[in-house]
C-alpha positions as CSV (number, residue, x, y, z in Angstrom):
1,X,-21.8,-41.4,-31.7
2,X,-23.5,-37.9,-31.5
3,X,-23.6,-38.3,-27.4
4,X,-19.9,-39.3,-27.6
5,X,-19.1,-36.1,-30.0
6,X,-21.3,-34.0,-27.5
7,X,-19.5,-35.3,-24.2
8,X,-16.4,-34.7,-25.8
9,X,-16.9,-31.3,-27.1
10,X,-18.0,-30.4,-23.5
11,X,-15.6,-32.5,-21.3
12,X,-12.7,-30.0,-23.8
13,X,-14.9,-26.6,-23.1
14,X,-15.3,-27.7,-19.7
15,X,-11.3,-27.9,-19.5
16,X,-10.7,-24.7,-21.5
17,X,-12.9,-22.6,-18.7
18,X,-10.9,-23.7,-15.8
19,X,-7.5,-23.5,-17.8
20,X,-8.1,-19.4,-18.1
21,X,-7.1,-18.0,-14.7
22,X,-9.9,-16.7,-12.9
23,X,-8.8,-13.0,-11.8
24,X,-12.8,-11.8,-10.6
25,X,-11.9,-12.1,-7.4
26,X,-9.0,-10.5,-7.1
27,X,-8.8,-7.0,-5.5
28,X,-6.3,-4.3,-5.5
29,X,-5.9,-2.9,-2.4
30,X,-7.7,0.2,-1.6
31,X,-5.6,3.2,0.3
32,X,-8.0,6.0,2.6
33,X,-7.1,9.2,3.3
34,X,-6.4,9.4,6.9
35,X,-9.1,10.1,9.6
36,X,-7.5,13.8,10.5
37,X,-6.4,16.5,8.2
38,X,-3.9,15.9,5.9
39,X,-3.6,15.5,2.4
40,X,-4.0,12.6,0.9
41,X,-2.0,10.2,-0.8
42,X,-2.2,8.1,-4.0
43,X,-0.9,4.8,-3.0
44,X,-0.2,1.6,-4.9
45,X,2.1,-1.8,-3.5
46,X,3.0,-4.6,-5.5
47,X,2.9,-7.7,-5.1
48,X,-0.7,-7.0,-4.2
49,X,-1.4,-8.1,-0.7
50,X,2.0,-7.6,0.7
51,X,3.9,-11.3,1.4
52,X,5.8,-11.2,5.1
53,X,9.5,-11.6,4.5
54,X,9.1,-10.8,0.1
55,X,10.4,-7.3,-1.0
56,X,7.3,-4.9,-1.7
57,X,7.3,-2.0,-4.0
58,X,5.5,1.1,-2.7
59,X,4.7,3.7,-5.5
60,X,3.0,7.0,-3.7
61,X,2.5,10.4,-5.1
62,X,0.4,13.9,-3.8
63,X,0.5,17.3,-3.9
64,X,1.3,19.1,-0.3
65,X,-1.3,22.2,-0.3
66,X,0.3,24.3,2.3
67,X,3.5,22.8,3.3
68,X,6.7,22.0,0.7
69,X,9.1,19.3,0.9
70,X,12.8,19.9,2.0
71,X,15.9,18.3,0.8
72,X,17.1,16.0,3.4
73,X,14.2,16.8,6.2
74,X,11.0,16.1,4.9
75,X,10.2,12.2,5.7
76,X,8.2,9.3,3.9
77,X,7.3,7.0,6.6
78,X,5.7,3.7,5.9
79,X,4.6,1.3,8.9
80,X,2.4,-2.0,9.2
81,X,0.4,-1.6,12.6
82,X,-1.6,-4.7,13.9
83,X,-5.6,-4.2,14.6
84,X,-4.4,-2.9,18.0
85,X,-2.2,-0.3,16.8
86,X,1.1,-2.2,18.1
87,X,3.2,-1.6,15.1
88,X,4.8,-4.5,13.4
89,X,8.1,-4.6,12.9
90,X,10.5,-1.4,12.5
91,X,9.0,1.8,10.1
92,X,10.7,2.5,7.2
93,X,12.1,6.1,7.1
94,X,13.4,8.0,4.1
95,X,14.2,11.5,3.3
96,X,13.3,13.4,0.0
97,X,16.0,13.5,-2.3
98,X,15.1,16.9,-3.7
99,X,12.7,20.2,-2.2
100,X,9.5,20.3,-3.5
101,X,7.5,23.4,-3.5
102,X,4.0,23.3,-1.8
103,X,1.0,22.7,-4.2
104,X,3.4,20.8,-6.9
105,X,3.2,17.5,-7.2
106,X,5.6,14.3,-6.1
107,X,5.9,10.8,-7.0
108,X,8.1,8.3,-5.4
109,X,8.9,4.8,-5.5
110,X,9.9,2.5,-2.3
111,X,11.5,-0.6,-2.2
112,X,11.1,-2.8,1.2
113,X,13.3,-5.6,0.9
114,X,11.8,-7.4,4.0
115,X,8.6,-7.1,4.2
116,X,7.6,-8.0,8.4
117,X,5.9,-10.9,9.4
118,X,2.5,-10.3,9.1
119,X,-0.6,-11.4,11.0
120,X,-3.8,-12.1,8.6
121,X,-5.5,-8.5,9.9
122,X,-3.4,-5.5,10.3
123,X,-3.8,-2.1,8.2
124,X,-0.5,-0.4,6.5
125,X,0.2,3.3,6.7
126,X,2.0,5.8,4.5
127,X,2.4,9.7,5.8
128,X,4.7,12.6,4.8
129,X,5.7,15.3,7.2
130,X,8.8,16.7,9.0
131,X,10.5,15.2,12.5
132,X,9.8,17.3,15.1
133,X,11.7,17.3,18.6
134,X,8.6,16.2,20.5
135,X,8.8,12.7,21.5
136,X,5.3,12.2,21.8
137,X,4.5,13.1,18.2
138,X,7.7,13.2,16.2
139,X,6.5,13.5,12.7
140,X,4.4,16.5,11.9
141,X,2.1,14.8,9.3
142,X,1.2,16.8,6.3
143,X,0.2,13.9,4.0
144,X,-1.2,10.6,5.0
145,X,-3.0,7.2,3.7
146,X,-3.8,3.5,5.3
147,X,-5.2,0.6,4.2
148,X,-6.6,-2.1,6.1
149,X,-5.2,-5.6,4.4
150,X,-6.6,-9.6,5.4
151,X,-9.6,-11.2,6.9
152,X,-11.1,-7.4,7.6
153,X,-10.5,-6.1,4.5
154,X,-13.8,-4.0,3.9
155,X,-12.5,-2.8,0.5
């Protein structure tokens, strides 16, 4: 009767363990600073990795040192790029809805309602600046993170 007590007590412990979700291995995704100079950007996306075709929610905030942000000119620009640099799908553009001066900070949220289809390797890329007339480099980055999401993922 003891054995049958002890089995039971750790067949039911046994079941309690694997009934609590197991959240260790999940990661929140990690956003750099890009590789030239820019300011950086505090980046967060949710759901957490992005889900191809699902609506993700971009929250991103900074301070621009030197430059401000103008009404109606300055530009967020979000893009998913594939391991080659080939971007995936469109970029998503929006202006800032109100001038910011440089060294205060901002905070925006951004809603994609379709996220691309995604391959399992690919890094995601947020930047701030203003267009420019120069085909060749039409944004004028003055703020900038990525984040390189799947099977790659060193963070």
């Amino acid at each position: 009767m003891k054995n049958f007590i002890f089995v039971f007590i750790l067949f039911a412990l046994l079941l309690t363990v694997n009934a609590v979700p197991f959240q260790l291995n999940k990661r929140t995704t990690s956003f750099s600073p890009c590789p030239f100079k820019t300011d950086p950007l505090n980046v967060t996306i949710s759901p957490d990795p992005p889900e191809s075709g699902k609506k993700e929610i971009f929250s991103i905030s900074g301070t621009l040192t030197n430059h401000k942000i103008k009404k109606d000119k300055t530009i967020l620009e979000i893009m998913y790029i594939d391991l080659s640099l080939t971007p995936i799908g469109d970029n998503y553009n929006q202006t800032f809805s109100q001038s910011i001066k440089a060294g205060e900070p901002f905070a925006v949220d951004v809603e994609i309602f379709s996220t691309p289809q995604l391959p399992s390797s690919y890094y995601i890329g947020i930047a701030v600046g203003d267009p420019t007339k120069d085909p060749k480099k039409p944004l004028n980055i003055y703020a900038c993170a990525y984040a390189l999401m799947g099977e790659s993922d060193k963070s």
